[in-house]
C-alpha positions as CSV (number, residue, x, y, z in Angstrom):
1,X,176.4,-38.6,-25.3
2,X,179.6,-36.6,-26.4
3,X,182.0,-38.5,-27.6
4,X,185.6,-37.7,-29.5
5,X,186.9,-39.7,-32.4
6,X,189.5,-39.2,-34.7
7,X,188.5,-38.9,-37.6
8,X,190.8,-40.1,-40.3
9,X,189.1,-39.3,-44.2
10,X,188.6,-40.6,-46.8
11,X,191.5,-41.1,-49.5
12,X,189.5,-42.0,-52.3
13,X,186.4,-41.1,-53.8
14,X,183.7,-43.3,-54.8
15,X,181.6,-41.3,-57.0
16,X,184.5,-40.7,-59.6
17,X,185.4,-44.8,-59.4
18,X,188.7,-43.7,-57.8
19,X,189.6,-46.3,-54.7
20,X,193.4,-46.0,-53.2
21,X,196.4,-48.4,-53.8
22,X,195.3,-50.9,-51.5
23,X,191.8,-50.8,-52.2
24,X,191.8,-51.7,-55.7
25,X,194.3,-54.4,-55.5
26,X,191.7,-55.5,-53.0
27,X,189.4,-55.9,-55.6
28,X,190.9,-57.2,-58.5
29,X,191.6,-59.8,-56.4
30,X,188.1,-60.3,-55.9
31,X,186.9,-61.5,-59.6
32,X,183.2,-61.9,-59.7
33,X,183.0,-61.1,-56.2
34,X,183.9,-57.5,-56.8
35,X,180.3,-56.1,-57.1
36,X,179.4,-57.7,-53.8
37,X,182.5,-55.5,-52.3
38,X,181.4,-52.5,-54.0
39,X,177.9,-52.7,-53.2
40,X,179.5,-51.8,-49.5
41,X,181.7,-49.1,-50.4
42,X,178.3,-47.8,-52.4
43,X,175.8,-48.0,-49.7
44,X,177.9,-46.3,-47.2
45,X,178.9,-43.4,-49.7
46,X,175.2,-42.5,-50.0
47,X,175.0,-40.4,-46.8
48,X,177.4,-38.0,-45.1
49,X,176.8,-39.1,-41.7
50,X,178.3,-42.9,-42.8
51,X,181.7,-41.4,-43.3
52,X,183.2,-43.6,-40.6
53,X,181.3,-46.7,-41.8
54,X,182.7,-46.1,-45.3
55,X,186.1,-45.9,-42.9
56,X,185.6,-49.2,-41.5
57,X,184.3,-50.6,-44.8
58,X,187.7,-49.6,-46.6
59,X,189.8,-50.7,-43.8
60,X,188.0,-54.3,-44.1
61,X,187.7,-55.0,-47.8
62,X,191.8,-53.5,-48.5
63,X,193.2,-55.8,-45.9
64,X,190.8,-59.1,-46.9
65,X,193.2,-60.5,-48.9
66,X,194.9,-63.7,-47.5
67,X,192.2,-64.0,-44.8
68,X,190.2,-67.3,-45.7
69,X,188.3,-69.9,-44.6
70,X,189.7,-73.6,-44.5
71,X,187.5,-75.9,-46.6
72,X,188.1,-79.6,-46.9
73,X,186.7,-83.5,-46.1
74,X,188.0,-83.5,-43.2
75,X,187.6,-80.3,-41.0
76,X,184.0,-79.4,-42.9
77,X,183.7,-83.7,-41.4
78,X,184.3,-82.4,-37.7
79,X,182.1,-79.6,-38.2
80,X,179.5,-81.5,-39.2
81,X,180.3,-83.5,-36.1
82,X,180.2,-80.1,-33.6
83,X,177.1,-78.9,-35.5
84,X,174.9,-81.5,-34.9
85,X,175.6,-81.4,-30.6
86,X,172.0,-80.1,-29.5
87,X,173.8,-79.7,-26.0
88,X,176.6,-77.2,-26.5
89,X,176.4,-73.6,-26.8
90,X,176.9,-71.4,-29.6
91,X,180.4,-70.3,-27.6
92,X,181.5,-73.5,-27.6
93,X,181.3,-74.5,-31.3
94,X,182.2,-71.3,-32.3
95,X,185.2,-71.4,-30.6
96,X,186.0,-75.1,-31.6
97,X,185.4,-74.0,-35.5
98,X,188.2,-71.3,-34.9
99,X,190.6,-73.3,-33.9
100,X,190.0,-76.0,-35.8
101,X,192.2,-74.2,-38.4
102,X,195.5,-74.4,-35.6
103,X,195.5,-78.5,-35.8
104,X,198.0,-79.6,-38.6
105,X,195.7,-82.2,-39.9
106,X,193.4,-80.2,-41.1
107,X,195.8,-77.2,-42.1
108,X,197.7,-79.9,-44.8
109,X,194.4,-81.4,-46.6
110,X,192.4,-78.8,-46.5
111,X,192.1,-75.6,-49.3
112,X,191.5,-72.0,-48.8
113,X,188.5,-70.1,-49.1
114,X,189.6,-66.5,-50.0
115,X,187.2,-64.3,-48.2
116,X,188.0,-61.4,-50.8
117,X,186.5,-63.8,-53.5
118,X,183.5,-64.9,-51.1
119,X,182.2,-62.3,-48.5
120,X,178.6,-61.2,-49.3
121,X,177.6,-57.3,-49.3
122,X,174.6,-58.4,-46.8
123,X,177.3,-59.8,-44.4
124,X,179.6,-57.5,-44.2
125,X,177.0,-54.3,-44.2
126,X,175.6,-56.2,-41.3
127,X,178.6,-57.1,-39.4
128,X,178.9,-53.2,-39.6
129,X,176.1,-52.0,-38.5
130,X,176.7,-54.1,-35.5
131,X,179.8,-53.2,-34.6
132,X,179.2,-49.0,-34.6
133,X,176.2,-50.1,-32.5
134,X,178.2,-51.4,-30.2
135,X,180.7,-48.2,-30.6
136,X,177.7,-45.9,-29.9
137,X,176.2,-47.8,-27.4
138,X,179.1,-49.2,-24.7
139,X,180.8,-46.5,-22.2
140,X,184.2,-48.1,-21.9
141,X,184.3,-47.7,-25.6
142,X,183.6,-43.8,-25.2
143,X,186.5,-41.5,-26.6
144,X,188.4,-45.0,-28.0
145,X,190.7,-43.7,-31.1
146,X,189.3,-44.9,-34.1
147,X,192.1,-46.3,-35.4
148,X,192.3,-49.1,-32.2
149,X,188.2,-49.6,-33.0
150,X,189.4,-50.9,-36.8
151,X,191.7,-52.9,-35.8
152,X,190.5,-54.9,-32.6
153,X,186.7,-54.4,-32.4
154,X,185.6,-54.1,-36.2
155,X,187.4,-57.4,-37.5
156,X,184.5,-60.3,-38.7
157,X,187.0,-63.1,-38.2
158,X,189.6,-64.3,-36.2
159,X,191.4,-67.4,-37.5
160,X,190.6,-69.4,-40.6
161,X,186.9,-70.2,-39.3
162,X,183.9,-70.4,-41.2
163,X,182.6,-66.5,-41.2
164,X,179.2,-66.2,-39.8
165,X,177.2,-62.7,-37.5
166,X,178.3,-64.0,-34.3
167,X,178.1,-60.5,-33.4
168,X,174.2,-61.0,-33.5
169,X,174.7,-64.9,-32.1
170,X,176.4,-63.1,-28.9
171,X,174.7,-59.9,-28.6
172,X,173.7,-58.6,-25.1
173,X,171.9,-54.8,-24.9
174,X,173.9,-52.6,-23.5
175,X,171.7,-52.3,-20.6
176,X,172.8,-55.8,-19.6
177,X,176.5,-56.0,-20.6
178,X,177.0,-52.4,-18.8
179,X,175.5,-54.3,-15.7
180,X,177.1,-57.3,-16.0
181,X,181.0,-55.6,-16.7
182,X,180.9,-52.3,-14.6
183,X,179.0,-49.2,-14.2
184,X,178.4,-46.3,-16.6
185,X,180.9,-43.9,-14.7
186,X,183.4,-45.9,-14.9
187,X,186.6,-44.9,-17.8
188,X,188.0,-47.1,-19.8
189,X,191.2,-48.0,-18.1
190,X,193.6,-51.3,-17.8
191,X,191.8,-52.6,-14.7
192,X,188.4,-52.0,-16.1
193,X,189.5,-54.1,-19.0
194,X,191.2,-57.0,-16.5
195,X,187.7,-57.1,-15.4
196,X,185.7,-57.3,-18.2
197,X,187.7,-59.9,-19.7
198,X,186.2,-62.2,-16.6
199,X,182.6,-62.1,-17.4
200,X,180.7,-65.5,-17.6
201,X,180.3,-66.4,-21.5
202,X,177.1,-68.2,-22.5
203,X,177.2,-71.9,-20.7
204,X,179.2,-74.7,-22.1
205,X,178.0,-77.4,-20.8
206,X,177.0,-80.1,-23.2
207,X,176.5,-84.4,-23.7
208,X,178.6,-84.7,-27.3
209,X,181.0,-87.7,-26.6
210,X,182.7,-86.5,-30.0
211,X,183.5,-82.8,-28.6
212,X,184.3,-84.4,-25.3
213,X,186.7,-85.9,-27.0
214,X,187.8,-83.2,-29.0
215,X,188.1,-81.2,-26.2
216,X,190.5,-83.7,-24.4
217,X,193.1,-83.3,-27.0
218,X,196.9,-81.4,-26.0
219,X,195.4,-78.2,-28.8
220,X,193.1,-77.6,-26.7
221,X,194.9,-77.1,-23.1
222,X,197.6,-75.2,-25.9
223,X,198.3,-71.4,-24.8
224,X,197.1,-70.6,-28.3
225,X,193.8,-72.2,-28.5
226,X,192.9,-71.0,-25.0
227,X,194.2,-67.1,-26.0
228,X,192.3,-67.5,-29.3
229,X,188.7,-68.5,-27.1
230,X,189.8,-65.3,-25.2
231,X,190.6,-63.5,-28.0
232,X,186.7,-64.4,-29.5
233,X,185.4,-63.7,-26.0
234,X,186.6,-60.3,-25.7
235,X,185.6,-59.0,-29.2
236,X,182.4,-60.6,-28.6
237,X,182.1,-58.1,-25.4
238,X,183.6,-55.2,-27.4
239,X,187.0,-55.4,-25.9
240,X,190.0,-54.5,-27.6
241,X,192.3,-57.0,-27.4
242,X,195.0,-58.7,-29.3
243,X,197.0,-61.8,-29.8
244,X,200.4,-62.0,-28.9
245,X,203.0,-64.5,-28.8
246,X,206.6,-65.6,-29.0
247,X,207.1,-68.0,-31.5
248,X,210.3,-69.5,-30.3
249,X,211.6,-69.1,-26.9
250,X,215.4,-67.9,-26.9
251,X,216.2,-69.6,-24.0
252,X,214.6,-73.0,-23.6
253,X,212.3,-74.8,-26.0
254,X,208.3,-74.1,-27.2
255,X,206.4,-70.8,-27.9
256,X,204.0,-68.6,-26.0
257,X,200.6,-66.9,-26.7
258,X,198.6,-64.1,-24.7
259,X,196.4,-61.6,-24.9
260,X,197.2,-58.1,-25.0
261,X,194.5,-55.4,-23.7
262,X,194.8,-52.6,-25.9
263,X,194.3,-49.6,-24.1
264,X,195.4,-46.0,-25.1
265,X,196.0,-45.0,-21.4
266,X,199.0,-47.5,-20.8
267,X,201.1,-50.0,-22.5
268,X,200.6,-52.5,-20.2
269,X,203.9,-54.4,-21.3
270,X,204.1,-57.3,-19.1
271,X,204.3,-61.0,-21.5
272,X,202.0,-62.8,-19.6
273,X,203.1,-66.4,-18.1
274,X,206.0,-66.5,-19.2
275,X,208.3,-66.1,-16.0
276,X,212.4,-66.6,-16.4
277,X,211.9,-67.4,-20.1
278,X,213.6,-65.0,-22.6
279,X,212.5,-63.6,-25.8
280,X,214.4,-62.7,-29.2
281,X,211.4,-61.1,-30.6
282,X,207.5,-60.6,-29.6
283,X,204.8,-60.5,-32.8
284,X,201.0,-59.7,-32.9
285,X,198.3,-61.0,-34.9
286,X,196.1,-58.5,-36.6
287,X,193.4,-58.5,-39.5
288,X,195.0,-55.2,-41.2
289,X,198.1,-56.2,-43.7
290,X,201.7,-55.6,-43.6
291,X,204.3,-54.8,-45.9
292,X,205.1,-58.4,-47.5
293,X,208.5,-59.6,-47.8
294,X,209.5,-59.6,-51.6
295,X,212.5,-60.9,-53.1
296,X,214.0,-60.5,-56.7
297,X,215.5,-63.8,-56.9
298,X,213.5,-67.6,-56.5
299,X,214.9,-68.1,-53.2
300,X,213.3,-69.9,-50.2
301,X,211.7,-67.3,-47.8
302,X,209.7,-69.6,-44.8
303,X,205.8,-69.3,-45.0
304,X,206.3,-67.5,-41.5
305,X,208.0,-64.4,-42.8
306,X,205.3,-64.5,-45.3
307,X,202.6,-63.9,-43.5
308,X,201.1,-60.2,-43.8
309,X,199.0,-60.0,-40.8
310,X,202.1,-60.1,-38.4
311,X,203.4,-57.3,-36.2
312,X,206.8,-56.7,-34.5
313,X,206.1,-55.6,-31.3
314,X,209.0,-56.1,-29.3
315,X,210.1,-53.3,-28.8
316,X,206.5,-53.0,-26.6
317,X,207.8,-55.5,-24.4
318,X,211.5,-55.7,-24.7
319,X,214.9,-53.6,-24.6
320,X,216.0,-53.5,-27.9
321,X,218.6,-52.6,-30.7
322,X,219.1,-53.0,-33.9
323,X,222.0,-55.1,-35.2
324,X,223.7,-54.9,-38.5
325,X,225.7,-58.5,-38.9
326,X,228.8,-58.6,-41.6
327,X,227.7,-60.5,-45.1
328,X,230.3,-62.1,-47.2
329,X,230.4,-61.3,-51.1
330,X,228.8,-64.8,-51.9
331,X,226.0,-64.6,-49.8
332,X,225.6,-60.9,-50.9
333,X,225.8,-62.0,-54.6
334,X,222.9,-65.0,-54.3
335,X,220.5,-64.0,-51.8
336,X,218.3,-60.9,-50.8
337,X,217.8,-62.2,-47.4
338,X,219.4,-63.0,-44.1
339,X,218.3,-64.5,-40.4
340,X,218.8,-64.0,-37.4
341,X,218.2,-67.7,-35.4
342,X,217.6,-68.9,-31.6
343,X,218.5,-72.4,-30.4
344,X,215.2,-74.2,-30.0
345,X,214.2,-77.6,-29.8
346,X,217.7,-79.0,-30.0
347,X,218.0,-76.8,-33.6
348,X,218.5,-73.2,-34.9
349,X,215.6,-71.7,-35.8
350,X,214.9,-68.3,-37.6
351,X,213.2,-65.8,-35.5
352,X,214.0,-62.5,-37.5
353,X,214.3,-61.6,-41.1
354,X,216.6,-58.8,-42.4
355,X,217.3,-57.2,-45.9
356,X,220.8,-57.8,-47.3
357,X,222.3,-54.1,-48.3
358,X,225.7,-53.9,-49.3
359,X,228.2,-55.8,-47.4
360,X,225.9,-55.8,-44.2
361,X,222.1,-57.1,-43.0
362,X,220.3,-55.2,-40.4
363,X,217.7,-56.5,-37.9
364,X,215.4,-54.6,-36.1
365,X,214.4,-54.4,-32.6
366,X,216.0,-57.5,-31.6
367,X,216.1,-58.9,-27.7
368,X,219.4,-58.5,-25.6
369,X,221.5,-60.6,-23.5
370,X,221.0,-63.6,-26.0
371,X,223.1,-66.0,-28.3
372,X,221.9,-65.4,-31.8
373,X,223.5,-67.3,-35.4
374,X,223.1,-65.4,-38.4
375,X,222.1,-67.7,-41.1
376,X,220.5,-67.7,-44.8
377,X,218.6,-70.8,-47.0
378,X,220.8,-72.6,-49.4
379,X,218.7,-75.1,-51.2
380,X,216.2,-74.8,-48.0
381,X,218.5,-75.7,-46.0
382,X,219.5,-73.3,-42.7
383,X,223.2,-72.5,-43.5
384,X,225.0,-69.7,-41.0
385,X,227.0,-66.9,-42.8
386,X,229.0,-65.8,-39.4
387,X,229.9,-67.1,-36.1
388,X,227.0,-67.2,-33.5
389,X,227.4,-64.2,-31.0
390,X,226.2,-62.6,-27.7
391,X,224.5,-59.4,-28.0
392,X,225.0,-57.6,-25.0
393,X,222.4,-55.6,-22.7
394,X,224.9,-53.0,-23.8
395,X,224.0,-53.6,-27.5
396,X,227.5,-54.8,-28.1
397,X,228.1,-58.0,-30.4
398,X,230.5,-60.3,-29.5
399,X,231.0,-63.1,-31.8
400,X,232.0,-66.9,-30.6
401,X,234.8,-67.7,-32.4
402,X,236.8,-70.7,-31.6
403,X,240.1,-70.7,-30.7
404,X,241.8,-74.3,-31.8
405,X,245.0,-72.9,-30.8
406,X,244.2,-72.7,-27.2
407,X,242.6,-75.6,-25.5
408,X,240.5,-76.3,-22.6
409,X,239.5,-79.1,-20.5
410,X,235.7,-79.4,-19.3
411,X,234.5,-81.4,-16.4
412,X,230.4,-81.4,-17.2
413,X,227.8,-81.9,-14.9
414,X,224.5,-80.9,-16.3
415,X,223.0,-80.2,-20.1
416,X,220.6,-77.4,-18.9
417,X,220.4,-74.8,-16.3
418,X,220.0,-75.4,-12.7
419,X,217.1,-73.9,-11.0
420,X,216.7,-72.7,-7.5
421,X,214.6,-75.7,-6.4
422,X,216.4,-78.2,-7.7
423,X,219.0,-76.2,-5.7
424,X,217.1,-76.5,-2.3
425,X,216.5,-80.1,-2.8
426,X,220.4,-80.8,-3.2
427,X,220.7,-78.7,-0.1
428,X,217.8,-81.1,1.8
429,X,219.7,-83.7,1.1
430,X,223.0,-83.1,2.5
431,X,221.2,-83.9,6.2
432,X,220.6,-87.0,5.5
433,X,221.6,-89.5,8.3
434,X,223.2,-93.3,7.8
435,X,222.3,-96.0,10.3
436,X,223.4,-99.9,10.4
437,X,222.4,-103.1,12.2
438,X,222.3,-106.5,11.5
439,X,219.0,-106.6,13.9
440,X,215.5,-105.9,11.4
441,X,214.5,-104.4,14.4
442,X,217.0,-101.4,14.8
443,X,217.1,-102.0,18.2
444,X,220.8,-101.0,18.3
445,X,221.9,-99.3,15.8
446,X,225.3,-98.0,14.8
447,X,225.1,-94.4,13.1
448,X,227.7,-94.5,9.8
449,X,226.8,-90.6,8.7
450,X,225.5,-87.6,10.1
451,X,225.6,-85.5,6.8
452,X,226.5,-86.3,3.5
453,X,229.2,-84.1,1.3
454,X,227.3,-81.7,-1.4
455,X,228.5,-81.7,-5.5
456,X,226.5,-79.1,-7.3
457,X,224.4,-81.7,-8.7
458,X,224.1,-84.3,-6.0
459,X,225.2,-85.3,-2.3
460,X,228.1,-88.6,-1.6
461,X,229.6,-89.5,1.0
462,X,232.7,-92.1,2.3
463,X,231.8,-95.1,4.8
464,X,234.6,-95.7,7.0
465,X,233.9,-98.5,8.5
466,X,235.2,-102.7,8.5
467,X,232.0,-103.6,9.7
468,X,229.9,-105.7,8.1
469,X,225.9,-104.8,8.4
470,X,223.2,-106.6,6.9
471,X,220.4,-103.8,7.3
472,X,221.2,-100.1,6.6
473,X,218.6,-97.3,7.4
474,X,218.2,-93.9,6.3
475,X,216.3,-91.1,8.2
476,X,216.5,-87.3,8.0
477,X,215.7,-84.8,10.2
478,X,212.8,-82.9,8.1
479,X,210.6,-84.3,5.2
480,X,212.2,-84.2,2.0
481,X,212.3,-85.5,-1.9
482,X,215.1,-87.3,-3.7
483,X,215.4,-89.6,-6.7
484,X,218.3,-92.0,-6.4
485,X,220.2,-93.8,-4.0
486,X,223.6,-95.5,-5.0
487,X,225.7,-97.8,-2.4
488,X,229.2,-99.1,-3.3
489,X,231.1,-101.7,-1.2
490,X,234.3,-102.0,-0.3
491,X,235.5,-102.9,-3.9
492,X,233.8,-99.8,-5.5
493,X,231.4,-102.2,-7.1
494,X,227.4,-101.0,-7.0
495,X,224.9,-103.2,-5.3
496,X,221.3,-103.0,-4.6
497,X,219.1,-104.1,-1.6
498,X,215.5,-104.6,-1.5
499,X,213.2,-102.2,0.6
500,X,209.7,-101.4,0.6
501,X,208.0,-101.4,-2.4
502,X,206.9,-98.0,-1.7
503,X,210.5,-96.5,-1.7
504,X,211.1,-98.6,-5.2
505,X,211.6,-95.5,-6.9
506,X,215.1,-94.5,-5.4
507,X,216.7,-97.8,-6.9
508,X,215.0,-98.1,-10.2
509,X,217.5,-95.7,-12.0
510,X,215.5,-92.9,-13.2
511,X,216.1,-89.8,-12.1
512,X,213.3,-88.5,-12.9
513,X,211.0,-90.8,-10.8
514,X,211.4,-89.5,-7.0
515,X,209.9,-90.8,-3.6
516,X,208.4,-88.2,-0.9
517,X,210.0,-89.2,2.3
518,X,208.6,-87.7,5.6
519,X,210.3,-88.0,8.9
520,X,209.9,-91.8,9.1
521,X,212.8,-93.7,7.8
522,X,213.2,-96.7,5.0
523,X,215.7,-99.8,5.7
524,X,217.3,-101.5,3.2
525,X,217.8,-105.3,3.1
526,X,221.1,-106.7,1.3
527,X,220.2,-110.0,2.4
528,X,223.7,-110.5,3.7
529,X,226.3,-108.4,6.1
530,X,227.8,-106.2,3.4
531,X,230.8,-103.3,4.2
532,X,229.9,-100.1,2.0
533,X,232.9,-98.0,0.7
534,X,230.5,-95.0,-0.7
535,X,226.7,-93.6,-0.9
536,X,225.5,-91.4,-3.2
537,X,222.6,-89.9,-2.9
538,X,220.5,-87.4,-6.4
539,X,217.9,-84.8,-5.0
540,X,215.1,-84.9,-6.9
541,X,215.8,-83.3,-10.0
542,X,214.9,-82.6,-14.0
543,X,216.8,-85.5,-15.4
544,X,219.1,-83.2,-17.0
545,X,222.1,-83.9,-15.2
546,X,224.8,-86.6,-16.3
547,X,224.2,-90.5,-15.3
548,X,225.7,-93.3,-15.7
549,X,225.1,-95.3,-19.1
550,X,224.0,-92.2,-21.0
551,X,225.6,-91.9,-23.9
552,X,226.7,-87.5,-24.5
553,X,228.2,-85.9,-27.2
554,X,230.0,-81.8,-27.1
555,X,230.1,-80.1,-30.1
556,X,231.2,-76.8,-30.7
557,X,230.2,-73.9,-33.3
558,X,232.4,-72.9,-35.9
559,X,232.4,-71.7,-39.5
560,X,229.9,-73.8,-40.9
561,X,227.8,-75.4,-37.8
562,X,228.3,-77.7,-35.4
563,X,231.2,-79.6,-34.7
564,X,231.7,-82.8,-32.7
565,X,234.4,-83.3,-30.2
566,X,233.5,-86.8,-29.5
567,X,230.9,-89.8,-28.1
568,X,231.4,-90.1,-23.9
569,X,229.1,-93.0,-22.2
570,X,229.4,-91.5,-18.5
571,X,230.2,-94.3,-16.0
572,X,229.2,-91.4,-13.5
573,X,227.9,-88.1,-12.7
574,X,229.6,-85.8,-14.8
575,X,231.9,-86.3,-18.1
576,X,235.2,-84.9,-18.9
577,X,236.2,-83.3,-21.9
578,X,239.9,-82.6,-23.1
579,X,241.2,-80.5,-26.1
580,X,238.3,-77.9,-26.1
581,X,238.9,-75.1,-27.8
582,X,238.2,-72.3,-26.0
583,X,235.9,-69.3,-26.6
584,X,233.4,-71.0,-28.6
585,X,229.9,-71.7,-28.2
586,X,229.3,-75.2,-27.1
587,X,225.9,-77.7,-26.7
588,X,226.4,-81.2,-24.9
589,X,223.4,-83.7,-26.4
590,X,222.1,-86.4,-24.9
591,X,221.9,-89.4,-27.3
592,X,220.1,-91.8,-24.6
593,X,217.1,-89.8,-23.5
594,X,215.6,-86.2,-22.6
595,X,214.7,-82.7,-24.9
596,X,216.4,-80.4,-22.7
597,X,219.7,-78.9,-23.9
598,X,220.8,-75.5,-24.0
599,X,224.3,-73.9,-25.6
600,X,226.7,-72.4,-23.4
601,X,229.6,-70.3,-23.1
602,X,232.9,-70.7,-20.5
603,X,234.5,-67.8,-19.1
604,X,237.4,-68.5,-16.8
605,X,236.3,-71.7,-16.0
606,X,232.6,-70.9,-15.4
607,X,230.0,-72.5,-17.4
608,X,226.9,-70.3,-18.6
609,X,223.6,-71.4,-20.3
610,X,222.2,-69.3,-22.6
């Protein structure tokens, strides 16, 4: 079979002892393990035609350092524990062992195995072998550039699992995988690859109560233990593909992971499930190392930024620009470097790292049409440097400077963005029709409302009417959803009826509890004529609006954080806020209840979430 690679040679030669930069840190690093790793290099130097398995053998053993295996009581416990199922497949307990190493529990008492100190010549010439099998053997793999094959088929590991040939463990003949993927003529392209990545693993079904168990817990339903099981899958099957993730959203809490097919026909850009939310920066997990981050002073750097075997890739997925943020002399004078920040689980939190050079720091590649705060680590602790500011689609930076000389009044209604549904719901609701009787039986009802007024955030309406009713009914035209129903009577005051158990939910005070009402309708019982002044009625919603009895705080961003204009317990549906000053970045936080919050701007009046 013809085939083209690229061919990249050798930059050191063994016969002479002379390895390359990398390499020979590589093995100082490995003590007494260092003949094991040379034994590798040896055996492939021995014959001309192994050139690229020397390749691969280099590209392995340079970038081992840092990848390890977690060893401690209690992981090597649960492994024990997995080991012992008869019932579960190799698959499974393979991929339980890998991410293992993603559960905090066993990341803080457990120690690290460096593979550089550890890896066996018999392994890792095996795991070779294999894998240029594979490369010789596989048609979608025909023509791949060599440097792709290093990087996403060759690696032995994937997380901090215990190594072991699971590329003999999972090995089909080519005859059988090319039959069960696709057909010989068909090129290795992006929907090939779609495919392929659907192909039935080995089975999974087992009796182990303990993995059962394991398998019920939040880690593993988690986007990144379900893209590193994918990730193991696809190398299994010879596919290249990476990890890829968003570590902190830019524009609502939590992260992301997916997998990436690597393909060398199209970039296939797209983040996967990840919909409306926005990015500041995109990063790929790899087994090759990157340039670490060094500084000259002691200063705190966090273990993220650390890490070698990360990859910016945002600009694969984003429109980007660079952005060069103004550093004052005593930041200049006591740290080499700066951050760039996103507002993420109710806190700043560093998403890019930039060196300080002069009077400036410059980050890369960084997402537009987001709020970002440049910050640095003072004792460990997040400090900004600069205001917080908008960096335009146009690239522009606009910084968020409060002005205290001109104020603003705010009239708030929500702490986080509206959505279209909740949208549609408030719309629902505005049909909603009022009936009264003092009969149980309806039999002559009076009709108080036809429609009820809209608010952006929920629907009220006046009663006018001196008639007393004991029973009031509410119908609507088409079925419909909504959370909470409020009468007033004639003194303003709130009072509750009783009604069926089943429409509890509207009258319990929770917005976030809702009732599904179809086109019959519900009474309500005051148990005495009452006259109603008012009716308010919440669409089913996110529980992120204002209600009453929550207690909210604004702040503002200046200087040196945030800044609080005051403690409001609303007695309604929104909250009012004098004094403001105006241009600044603001966040309204919920002391009662709820994890939603986003910062916002106010332009002319106009509130926007960012």
């Amino acid at each position: 079979m013809k085939r083209i690679i690229y061919i990249i040679f050798c930059t050191f030669l063994i016969s002479c002892g002379q390895y390359n930069a990398e390499l020979e840190n590589a093995l100082k690093l490995a003590g007494e393990n260092r003949g094991e790793l040379e034994k590798v290099l040896y055996h492939y130097s021995q014959n001309p035609s192994d050139s690229l398995k020397l390749q691969a053998a280099t590209f392995l053993i340079e970038n081992m350092p840092e990848h390890y295996t977690l060893e401690g009581s209690l992981i090597n416990a649960c492994r024990e524990r997995i080991d012992a199922d008869t019932t579960a497949s190799y698959f499974t307990k393979k991929t339980l062992d890998i991410s293992l190493s993603h559960i905090d529990q066993f990341r803080h008492t457990a120690n690290k195995k460096e593979d550089v100190q550890n890896i066996k010549a018999e392994f890792l010439i095996r795991h070779i072998d294999r894998s240029f099998e594979n490369l010789n053997s596989y048609s979608w793999l025909e023509d791949i550039p060599f440097d792709l094959f290093l990087e996403y088929i060759l690696p032995y590991r994937f997380a901090n699992e215990r190594p072991d040939l699971w590329i003999d463990s999972l090995h089909l003949s080519p005859k059988a995988l090319q039959e069960l993927l696709f057909s010989d003529d068909v090129k290795y392209t992006i929907t090939k690859m779609e495919y392929a990545l659907k192909f039935s693993e080995a089975t999974t079904s087992f009796q182990s109560h303990f993995i059962q168990e394991l398998l019920r817990q939040d880690i593993y339903r988690d986007c990144q233990h379900i893209t590193t099981q994918r990730n193991f899958k696809s190398r299994a099957s010879c596919l290249p593909v990476a990890i890829d993730f968003i570590p902190h959203y830019a524009n609502r809490n939590g992260y992301h992971y997916w997998n990436k097919i690597i393909s060398p026909e199209s970039k296939n850009s797209e983040i996967s499930g990840a919909l409306e939310r926005k990015t500041a920066k995109v990063y790929r997990k790899t087994y090759s190392r990157h340039p670490l981050i060094k500084s000259k002073t002691t200063e705190y750097i966090p273990e993220f930024f650390k890490n070698p075997f990360l990859l910016d890739v945002s600009n694969e997925y984003l429109q980007t620009t660079d952005v060069s943020i103004h550093v004052p002399k005593y930041l200049k004078n006591s740290s080499d470097y700066a951050y760039l920040c996103v507002f993420n689980n109710l806190k700043w939190t560093p998403i890019a790292i930039g060196y300080i050079a002069h009077a400036s720091v410059k980050f890369n590649d960084m997402g537009k049409n987001l709020v970002y705060l440049p910050a640095y680590y003072h004792d460990k602790k997040l400090t900004p440097f600069n205001y917080p500011f908008i960096l335009s689609l146009k690239g522009e930076v606009k910084h968020l400077v409060p002005d205290t000389n001109n104020r603003q009044k705010l009239i708030l209604t929500r702490k986080y963005p509206s959505n279209r549904n909740l949208y549609n719901h408030n719309i629902m609701l505005s049909n909603l029709i009022l009936e009264a009787s003092n009969q149980p039986s309806f039999q002559h009802p009076d009709t108080i409302l036809r429609s009820v007024s809209q608010t952006p955030t929920y629907c009220e309406e006046k009663i006018n009417t001196s008639k007393k009713y004991r029973y009031w009914r509410i119908s609507h035209p088409h079925p419909l959803s909504f959370a909470e129903l409020y009468f007033f009577d004639s003194q303003g005051k709130l009072i509750q009826g009783q009604s069926d158990s089943i429409f509890q939910a509207v009258f319990d005070g929770d917005p976030l509890s809702n009732i599904y009402q179809g086109k019959e309708s519900f009474r309500v019982d005051f148990s005495k004529p009452v006259n109603l002044s008012k009716i308010i009625c919440l669409p089913r919603s996110d529980g992120n609006g204002i209600y009453p009895d929550n207690e909210y705080e604004l702040f503002y961003h200046d200087l040196k954080g945030w800044k609080s204009l005051g403690r409001q317990t609303a007695t309604g549906f929104e909250i009012e806020y004098d004094n403001v000053p105006q241009g600044a970045l603001y966040w309204l936080h919920n002391h009662t209840t709820g994890i939603e919050e986003r910062i916002f701007t106010v332009t002319n009046g106009i509130i926007r979430f960012w």
